[in-house]
C-alpha positions in Angstrom: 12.8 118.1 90.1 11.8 121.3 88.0 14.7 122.7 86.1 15.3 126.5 86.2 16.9 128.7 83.7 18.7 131.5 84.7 19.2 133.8 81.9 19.1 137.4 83.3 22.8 137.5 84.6 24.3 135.8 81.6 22.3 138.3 79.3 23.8 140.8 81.1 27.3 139.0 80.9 26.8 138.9 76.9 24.8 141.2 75.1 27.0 143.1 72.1 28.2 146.0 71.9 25.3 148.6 71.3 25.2 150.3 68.2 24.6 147.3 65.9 22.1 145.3 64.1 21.4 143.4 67.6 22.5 144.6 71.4 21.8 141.3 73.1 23.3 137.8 72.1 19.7 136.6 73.0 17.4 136.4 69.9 13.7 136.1 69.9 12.7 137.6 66.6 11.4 135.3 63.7 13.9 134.3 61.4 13.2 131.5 58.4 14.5 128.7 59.3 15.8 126.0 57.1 18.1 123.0 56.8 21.8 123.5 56.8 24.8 122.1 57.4 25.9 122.1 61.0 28.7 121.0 63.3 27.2 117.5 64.5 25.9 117.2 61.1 29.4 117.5 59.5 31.4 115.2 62.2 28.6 112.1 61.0 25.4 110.9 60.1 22.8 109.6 62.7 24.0 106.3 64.1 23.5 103.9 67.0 25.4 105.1 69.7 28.0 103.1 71.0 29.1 102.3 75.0 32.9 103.0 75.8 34.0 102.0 79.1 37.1 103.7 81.1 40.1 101.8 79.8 39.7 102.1 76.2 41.2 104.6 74.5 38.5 107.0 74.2 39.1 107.8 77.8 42.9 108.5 77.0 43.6 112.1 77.7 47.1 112.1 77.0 47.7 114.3 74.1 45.1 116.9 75.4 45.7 119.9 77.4 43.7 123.0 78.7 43.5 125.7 76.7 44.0 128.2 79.1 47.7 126.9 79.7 48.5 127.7 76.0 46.6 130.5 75.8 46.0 132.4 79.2 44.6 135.4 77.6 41.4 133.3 76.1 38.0 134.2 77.7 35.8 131.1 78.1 32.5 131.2 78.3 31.9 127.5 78.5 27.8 127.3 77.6 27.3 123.7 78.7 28.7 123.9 81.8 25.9 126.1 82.5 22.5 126.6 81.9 22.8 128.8 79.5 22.2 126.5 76.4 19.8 125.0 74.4 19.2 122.1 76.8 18.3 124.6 79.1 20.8 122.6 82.1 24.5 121.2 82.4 25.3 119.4 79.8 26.2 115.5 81.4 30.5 115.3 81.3 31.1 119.1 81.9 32.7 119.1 85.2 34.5 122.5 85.2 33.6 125.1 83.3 37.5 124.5 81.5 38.3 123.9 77.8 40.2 121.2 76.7 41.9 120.4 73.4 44.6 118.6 71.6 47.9 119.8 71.7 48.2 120.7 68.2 44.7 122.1 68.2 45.8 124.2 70.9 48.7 125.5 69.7 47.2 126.1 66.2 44.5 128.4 68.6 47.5 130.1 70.2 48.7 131.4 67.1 45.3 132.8 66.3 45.1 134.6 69.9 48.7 136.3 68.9 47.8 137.6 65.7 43.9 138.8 67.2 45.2 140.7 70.4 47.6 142.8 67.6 44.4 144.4 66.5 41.9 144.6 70.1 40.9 141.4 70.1 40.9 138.7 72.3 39.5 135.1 71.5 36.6 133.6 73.8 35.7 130.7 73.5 32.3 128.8 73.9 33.4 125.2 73.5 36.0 123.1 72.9 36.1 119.4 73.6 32.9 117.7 73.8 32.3 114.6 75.8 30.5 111.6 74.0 28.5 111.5 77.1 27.5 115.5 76.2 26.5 114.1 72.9 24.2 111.6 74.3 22.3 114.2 76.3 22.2 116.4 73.2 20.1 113.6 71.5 18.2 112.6 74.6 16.4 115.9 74.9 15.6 116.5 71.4 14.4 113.5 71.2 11.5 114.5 74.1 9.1 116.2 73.1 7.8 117.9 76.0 10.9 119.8 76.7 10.6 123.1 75.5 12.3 125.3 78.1 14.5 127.2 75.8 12.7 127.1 73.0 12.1 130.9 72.7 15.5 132.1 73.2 17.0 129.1 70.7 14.6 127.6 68.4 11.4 129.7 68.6 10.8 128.9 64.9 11.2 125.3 64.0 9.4 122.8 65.6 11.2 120.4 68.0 10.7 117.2 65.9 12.9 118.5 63.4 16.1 119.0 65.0 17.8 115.3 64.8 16.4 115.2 61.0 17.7 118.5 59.9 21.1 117.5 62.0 21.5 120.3 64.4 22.2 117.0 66.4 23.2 113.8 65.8 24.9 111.1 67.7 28.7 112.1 66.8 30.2 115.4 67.3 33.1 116.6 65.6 34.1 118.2 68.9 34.6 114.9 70.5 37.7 114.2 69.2 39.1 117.3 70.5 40.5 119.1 67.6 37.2 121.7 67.1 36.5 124.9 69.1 33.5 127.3 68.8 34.7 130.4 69.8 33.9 134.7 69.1 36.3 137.6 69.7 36.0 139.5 72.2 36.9 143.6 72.0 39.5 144.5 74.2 38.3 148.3 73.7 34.9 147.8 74.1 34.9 145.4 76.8 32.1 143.4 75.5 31.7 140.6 72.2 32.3 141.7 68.7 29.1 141.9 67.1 28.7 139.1 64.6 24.8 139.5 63.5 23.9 136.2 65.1 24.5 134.3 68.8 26.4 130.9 69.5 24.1 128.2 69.0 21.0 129.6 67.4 19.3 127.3 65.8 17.9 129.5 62.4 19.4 131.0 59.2 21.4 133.7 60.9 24.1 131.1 62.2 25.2 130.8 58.3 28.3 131.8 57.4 27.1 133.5 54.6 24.0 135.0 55.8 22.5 137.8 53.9 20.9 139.9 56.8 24.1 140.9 58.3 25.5 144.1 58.3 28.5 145.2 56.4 30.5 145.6 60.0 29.1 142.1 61.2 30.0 140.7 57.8 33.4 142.1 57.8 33.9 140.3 61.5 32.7 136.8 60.1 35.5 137.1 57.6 38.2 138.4 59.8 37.4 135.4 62.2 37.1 133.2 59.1 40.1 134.7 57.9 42.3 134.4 60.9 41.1 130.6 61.7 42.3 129.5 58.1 45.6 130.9 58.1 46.1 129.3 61.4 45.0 126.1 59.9 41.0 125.9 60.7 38.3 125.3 58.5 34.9 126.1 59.6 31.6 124.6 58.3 28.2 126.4 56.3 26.1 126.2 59.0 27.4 127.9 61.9 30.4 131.3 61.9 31.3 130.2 65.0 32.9 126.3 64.4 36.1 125.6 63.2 37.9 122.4 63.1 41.3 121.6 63.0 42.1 120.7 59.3 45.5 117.9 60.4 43.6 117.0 64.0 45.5 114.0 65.0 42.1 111.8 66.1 40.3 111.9 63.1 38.5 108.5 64.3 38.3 108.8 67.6 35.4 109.8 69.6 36.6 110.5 73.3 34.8 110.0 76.1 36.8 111.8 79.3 34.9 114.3 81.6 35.7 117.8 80.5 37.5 118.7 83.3 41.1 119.4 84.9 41.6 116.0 86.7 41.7 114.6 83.1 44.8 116.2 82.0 46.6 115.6 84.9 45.6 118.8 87.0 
């Protein structure tokens, strides 16, 4: 069955605030590309993948919650519950467009929400926990060459081949142990994202922290995210502004494999 992506409405729902370096969270110019280090690159090197079956503890969802009953105030925008992604479809294992994460990850989040809406902001969040099964989609379609669907509006400058190798996937996800969120702010004022010089999962140079095209207003809101993730006790990766991890997550080992959805936290 042909796949279709609808991107249109979900431009609409998050282009930046005008007046910057870009209006639309969508980016099609060239940028030069080259090999960095990235979420799923940080969480493990490329490995056979392994089959958990229900029972075992990766399907244990006891010490996870959803994020929205810590912290009702967070926006989420969860990308791979629709098809708004790189895949181009829903990502297998996201069942509800809800974001789940440990407790202490959550409450960590919570206090980073508190100290945000103190200044406009509110936190929105484009992932959270990641299901191994999610993972294993991930590294099915980049490994097919043929699929190319979002190519323009994610990787219009490297070629496909080169994503697994340079690790913008890999067969282990940091977010899979529940402890790591990829999240913006949002401004309360404005009514639309803070403008960051760069979109969620872009797969290019302007995804780096450090990034030297940004403006000095984007830069200053990569650091003040940065900033209020560490004191709430994140640390985020090189590769991409938007990725923060826990640094005490309580499953440092542990790879889980529930659906993303309500039913597996008990609601």
């Amino acid at each position: 069955m042909r796949r279709y992506f609808y991107i249109s409405a979900i431009v609409l729902c998050l282009a930046g605030c005008k007046g910057g370096k870009r209006e639309n969270a969508v980016q099609t110019q060239a940028v030069t590309a080259a090999p960095a280090v990235t979420a799923d690159a940080a969480a493990a090197p490329a490995e056979p993948v392994d089959v958990v079956l229900p029972g075992t503890p990766e399907y244990d969802a006891t010490d996870f919650v959803l994020v929205t009953d810590v912290i009702p105030e967070a926006i989420l925008e969860i990308r791979y519950y629709s098809t708004f992604n790189f895949v181009g479809s829903r990502i297998d294992g996201y069942e509800q467009p809800v974001a789940l994460m440990t407790k202490e990850s959550a409450s960590a989040l919570k206090k980073v929400s508190d100290k945000v809406a103190g200044m406009g902001y509110t936190i929105k969040i484009f992932d959270a926990y990641r299901p191994q099964k999610a993972v294993d989609h991930f590294i099915r379609w980049a490994a097919d060459p043929a699929d190319t669907l979002t190519r323009r509006y994610f990787y219009p400058d490297i070629p496909k081949s080169t994503i697994i190798p340079r690790g913008f996937v890999a067969t282990k996800s940091g977010h899979s142990r529940g402890s790591t969120v990829d999240l913006t702010l949002f401004d309360k004022s404005k009514g639309c994202d803070v403008d960051m010089g760069g979109s969620f999962d872009w797969f290019g140079d302007e995804s780096h922290f450090d990034y030297a095209g940004v403006t000095a207003e984007q830069r200053r809101m990569r650091n003040l995210l940065n900033k209020v993730m560490r004191e709430a006790g994140f640390h985020g990766i090189p590769g991409e502004w938007w990725h923060f991890t826990l640094n005490n997550e309580p499953f440092p080992d542990t790879y889980f494999a529930f659906p993303n959805s309500m039913a597996s936290v008990g609601r």
